[in-house]
C-alpha positions as CSV (number, residue, x, y, z in Angstrom):
1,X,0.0,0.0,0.0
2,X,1.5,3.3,-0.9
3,X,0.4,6.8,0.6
4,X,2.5,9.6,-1.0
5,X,-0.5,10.5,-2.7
6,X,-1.0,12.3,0.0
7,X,-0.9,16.3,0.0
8,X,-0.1,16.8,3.7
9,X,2.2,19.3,4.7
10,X,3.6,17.2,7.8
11,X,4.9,13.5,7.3
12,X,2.6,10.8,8.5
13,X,4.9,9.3,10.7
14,X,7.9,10.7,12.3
15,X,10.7,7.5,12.9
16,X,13.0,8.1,15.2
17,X,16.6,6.8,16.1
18,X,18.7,7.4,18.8
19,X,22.5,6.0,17.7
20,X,25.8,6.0,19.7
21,X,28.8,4.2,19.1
22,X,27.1,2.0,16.2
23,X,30.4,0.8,14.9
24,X,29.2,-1.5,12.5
25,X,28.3,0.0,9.3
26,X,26.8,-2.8,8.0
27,X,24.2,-3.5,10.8
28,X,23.5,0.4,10.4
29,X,22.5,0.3,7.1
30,X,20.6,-2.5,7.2
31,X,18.7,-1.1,9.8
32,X,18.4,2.3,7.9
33,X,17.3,0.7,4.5
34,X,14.7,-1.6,6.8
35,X,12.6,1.9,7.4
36,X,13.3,3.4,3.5
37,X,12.1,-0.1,2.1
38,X,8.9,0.1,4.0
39,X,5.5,0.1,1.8
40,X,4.4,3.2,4.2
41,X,6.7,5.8,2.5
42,X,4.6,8.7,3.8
43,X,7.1,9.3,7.1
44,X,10.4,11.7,8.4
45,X,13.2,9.8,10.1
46,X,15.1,11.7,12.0
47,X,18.5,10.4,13.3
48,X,20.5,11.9,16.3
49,X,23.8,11.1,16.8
50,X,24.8,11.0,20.5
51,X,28.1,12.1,20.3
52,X,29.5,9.2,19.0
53,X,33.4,9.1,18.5
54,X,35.0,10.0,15.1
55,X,34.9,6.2,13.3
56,X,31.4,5.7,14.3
57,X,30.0,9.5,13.4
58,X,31.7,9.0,10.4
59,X,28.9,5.9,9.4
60,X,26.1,8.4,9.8
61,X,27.8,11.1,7.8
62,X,26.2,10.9,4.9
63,X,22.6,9.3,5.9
64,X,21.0,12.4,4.6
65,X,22.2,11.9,1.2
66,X,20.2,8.7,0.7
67,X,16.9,9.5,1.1
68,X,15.3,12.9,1.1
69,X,13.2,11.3,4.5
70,X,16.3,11.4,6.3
71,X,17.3,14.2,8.9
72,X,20.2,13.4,10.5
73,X,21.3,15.8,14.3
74,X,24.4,15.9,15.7
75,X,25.9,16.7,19.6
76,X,29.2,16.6,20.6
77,X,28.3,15.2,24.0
78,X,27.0,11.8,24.8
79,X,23.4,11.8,26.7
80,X,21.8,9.2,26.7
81,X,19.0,7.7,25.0
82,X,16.3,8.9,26.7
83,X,17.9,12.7,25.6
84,X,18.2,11.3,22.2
85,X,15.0,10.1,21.9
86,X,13.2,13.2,23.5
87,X,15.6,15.5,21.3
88,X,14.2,13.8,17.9
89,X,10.7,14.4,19.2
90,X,11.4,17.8,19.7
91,X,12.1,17.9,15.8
92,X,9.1,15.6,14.6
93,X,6.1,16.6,12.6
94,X,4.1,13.2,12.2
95,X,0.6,12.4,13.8
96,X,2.5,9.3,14.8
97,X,5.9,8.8,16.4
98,X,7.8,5.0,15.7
99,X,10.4,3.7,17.2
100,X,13.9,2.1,15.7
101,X,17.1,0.8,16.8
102,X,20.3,1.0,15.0
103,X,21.2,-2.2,14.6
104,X,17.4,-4.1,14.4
105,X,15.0,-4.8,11.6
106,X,12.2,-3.4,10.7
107,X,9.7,-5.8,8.6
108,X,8.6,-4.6,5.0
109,X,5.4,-4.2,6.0
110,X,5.8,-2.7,10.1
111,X,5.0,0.7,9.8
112,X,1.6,-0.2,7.5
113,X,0.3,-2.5,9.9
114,X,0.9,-0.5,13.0
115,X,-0.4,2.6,11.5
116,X,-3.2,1.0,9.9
117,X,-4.0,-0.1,14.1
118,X,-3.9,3.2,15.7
119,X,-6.2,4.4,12.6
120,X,-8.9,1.9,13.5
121,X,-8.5,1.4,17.3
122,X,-8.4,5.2,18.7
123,X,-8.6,3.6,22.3
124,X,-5.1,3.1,22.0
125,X,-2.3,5.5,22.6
126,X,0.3,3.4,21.6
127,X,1.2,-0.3,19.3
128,X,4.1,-2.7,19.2
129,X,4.5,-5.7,18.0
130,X,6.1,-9.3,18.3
131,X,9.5,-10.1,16.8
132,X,12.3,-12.6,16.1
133,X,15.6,-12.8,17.9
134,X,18.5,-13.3,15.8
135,X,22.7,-12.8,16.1
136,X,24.5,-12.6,13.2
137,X,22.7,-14.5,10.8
138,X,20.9,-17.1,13.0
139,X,17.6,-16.4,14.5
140,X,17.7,-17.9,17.8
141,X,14.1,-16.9,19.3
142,X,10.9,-15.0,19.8
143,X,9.6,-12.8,21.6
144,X,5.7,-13.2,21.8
145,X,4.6,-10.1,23.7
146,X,1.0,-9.7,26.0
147,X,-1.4,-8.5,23.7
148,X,-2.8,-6.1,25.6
149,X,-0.7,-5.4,28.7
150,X,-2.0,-4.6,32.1
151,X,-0.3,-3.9,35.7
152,X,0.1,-7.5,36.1
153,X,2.3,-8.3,32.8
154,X,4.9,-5.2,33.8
155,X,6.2,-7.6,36.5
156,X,8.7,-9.5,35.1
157,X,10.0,-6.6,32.7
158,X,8.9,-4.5,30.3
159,X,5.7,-5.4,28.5
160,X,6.4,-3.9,25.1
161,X,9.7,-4.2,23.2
162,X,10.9,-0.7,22.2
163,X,12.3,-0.3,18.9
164,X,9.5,-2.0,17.6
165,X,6.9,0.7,19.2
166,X,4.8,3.7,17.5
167,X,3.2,6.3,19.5
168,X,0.6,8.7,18.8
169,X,2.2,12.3,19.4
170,X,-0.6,13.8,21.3
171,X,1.4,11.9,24.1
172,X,4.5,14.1,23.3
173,X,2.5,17.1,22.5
174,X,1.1,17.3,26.0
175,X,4.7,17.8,27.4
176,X,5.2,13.8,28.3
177,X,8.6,12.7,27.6
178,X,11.1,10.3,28.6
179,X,13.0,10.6,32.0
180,X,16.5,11.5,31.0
181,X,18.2,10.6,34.5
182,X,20.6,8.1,36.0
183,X,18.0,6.3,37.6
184,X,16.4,5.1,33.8
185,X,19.9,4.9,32.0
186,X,19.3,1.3,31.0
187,X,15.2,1.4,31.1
188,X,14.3,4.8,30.2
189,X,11.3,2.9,28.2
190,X,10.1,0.4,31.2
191,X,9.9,3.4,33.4
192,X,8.1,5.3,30.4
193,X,5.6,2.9,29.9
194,X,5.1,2.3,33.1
195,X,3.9,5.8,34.1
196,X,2.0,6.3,30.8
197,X,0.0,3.3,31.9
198,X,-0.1,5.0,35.8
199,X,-1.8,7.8,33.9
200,X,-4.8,6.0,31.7
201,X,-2.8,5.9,28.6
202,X,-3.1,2.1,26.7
203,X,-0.7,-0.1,24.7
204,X,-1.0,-3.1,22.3
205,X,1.1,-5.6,21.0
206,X,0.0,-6.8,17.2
207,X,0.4,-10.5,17.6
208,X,2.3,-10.9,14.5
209,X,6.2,-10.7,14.0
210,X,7.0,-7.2,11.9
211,X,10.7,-7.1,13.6
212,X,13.8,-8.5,13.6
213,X,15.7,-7.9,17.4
214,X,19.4,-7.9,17.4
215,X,20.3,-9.4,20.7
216,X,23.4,-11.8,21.5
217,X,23.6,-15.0,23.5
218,X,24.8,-13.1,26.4
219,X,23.2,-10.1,26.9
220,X,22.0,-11.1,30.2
221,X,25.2,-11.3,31.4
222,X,26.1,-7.7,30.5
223,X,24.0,-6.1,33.1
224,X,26.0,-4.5,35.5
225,X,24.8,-4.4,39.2
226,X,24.3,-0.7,38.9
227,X,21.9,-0.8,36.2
228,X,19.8,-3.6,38.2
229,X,19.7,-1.3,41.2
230,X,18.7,1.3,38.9
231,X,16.1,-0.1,37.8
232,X,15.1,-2.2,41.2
233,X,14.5,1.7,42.2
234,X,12.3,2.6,38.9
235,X,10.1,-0.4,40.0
236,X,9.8,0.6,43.3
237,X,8.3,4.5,42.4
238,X,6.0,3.0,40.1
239,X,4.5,-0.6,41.2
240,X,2.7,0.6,44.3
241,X,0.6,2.9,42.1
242,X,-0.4,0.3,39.6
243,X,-3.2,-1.5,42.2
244,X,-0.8,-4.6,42.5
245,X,-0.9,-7.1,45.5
246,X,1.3,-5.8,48.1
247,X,3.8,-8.9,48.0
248,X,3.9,-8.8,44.5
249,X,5.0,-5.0,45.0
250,X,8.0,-6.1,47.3
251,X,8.9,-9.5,45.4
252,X,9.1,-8.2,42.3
253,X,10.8,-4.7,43.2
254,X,13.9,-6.9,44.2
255,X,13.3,-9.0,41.2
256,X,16.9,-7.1,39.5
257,X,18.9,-7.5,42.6
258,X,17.9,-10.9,43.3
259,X,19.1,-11.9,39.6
260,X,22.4,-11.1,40.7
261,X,22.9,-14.0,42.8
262,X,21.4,-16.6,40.2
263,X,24.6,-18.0,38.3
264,X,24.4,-16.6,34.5
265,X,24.4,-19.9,33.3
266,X,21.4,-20.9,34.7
267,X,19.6,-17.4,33.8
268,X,20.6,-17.9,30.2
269,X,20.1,-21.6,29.9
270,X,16.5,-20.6,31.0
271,X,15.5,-17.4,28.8
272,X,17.1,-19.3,25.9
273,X,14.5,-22.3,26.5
274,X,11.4,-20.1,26.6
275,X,12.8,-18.4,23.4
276,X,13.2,-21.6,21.9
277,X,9.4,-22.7,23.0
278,X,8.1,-19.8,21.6
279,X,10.0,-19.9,18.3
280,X,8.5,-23.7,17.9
281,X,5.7,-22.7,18.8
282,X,5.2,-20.0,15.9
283,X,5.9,-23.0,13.3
């Protein structure tokens, strides 16, 4: 389906990438050319540059020069992603606001089908969807997301996965943004969602796989303790305004910390099963 019939002065959909350090120019492009090969075409996407270092600025260089789509910010100073992300809002112009990662996959078809959802389902502020998990060139999972998320399924972790998200921008246009701190260096977007859903606002998860998730076999061992108290502390200023049971409050605040003392073997051995299930189970 094509839209660039379209007479509108403002883009459709504003995509926006946050992007520091990408040193592979490879994964970069292929991310980059997954949002220009989309059959949505009516959409901005607006790149900011986090003050990466010489060899990796270089890669984004000369974005702007393939696709007249492309806007491509620069600062000199690293920030964060939360600032990145809240910066390239600051420039957008769509009715809708989508999400991407430099170095995942969006499907041909994402921003169609997530568009075409907020369009026909207005009691919805926001829409993600499920993906694949891959390294390299092997997928080695899925991730089959709640459909339509509530207190309970913010438990564990973060109900929605992030790059694969668009937003209406009336959420941005009422002054909501990301929390650029220390606190939510490593989950700026659980602690977003989370107090979007503390104030009414609703999410959904298509139940179809539109993205490809770059994430290696031992990405749960990079998590350093500080980011797990970090984010042991985001849970515990949201979950007792979400009307959750009391001991689920207090068990699952410590959830981060706790993780700590459970060998990674055993951690990994058991995400990569349920990734496994749920990749059979999608045959």
């Amino acid at each position: 389906m094509k839209y660039t019939e379209k007479k509108e002065k403002n883009p459709v959909i504003s995509v926006v990438m946050g992007v520091y350090n990408q040193y592979s120019r490879e994964e970069l492009m292929a991310s980059v050319h997954s949002i220009l090969d989309q059959t949505f075409t009516d959409f901005e996407f607006i790149i900011y540059d986090d003050g990466s270092d010489d060899e990796a600025a270089g890669h984004l260089e000369d974005l702007e020069e393939l696709d007249k789509r492309i806007k491509v910010i620069r600062e000199e100073e690293n920030h964060g992603l939360a600032f990145s992300l809240n910066r390239c809002i600051r420039e957008a112009r769509g009715r809708y606001i989508a999400r991407m990662d430099a170095d995942d996959i969006s499907l041909p078809t994402r921003l169609e089908e997530e568009y075409e959802f907020l369009e026909t389902h207005p009691q919805y502020d926001w829409v993600g969807c499920n993906a694949r998990v891959f390294e390299g060139t092997e997928t080695w999972g899925v991730l089959k997301m709640a459909e339509e998320p509530n207190q309970y399924n913010f438990l564990p972790f973060s109900p929605y996965i992030h790059p694969t998200v668009m937003y209406r921008s009336d959420i941005f246009l009422k002054g909501h943004r990301y929390e650029a701190s220390r606190m939510t260096r490593r989950c700026e977007d659980y602690e977003f969602f989370m107090w979007l859903y503390r104030n009414g606002f609703r999410g959904y998860n298509i139940q179809k796989i539109l993205f490809l998730y770059r994430q290696g076999r031992d990405v749960y061992k990079r998590r350093k303790a500080v980011d797990r108290i970090m984010e042991a502390r985001v849970r515990a200023k949201h979950f007792p305004h979400m009307k959750l049971p009391r001991w689920k409050v207090a068990a699952y605040t410590m959830r981060p910390i706790v993780a700590m003392a459970i060998p990674y073997r055993i951690t990994a051995a058991y995400k990569k099963r349920r990734f496994r299930e749920r990749e059979d189970g999608e045959k």
